[in-house]
N, C-alpha and C positions, 0 to 999 in steps of 0.2 A: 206183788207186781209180776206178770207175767213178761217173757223174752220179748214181745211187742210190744209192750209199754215201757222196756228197760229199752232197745232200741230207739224208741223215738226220745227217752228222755235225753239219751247222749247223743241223739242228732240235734237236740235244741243247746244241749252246753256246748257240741261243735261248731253252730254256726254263732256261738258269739264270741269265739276265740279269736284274739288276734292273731295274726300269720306266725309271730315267735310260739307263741303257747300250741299254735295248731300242728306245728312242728314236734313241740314236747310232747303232746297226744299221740300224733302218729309213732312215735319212736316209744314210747310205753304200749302203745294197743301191741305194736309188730312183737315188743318183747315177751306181752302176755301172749300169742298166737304162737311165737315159735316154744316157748316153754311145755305148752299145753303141749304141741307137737312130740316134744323132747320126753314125755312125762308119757303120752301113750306107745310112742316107741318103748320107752322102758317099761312100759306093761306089757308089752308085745313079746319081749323080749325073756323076761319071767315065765313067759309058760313055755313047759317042756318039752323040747323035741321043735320049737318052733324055728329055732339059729338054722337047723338040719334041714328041715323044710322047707325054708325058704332057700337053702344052696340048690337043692333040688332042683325049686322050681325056676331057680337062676338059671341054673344050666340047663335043665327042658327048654328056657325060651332060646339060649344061647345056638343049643343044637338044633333050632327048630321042631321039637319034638311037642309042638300045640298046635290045636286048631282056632281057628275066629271063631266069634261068638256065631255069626249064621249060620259054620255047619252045626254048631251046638243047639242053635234056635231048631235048625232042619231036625237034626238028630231028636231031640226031645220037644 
């Protein structure tokens, strides 16, 4: 079963939920989405040098030390 077919199979078990169970769905989906979330931040997180680099690029944005994406569209 491909992501399209898995999609629509769980928009037909959604629309026959009652509002209690539809509730229970929503609150298990938002669980698995913020895990997933949690689970690539902590891959993120494992590679090396990455914690450093992103202070970096916190404080480049902090200090204004970026451009918009247009002059980078213009520039390249």
């Amino acid at each position: 079963m491909n992501t399209v077919e898995i999609r629509q199979q769980i928009q037909e078990y959604v629309n026959k939920l009652s509002p209690e169970r539809l509730l229970v769905a929503a609150d298990f989906l938002a669980y698995l989405a913020e895990r997933e979330d949690n689970e690539a931040t902590e891959e993120l997180l494992k590679i090396e040098g990455f914690k450093e680099a992103l202070a970096k690029a916190k404080k480049n944005v902090e200090e204004g030390k970026v451009i918009s994406v247009d002059q980078l569209q213009r520039k390249y």
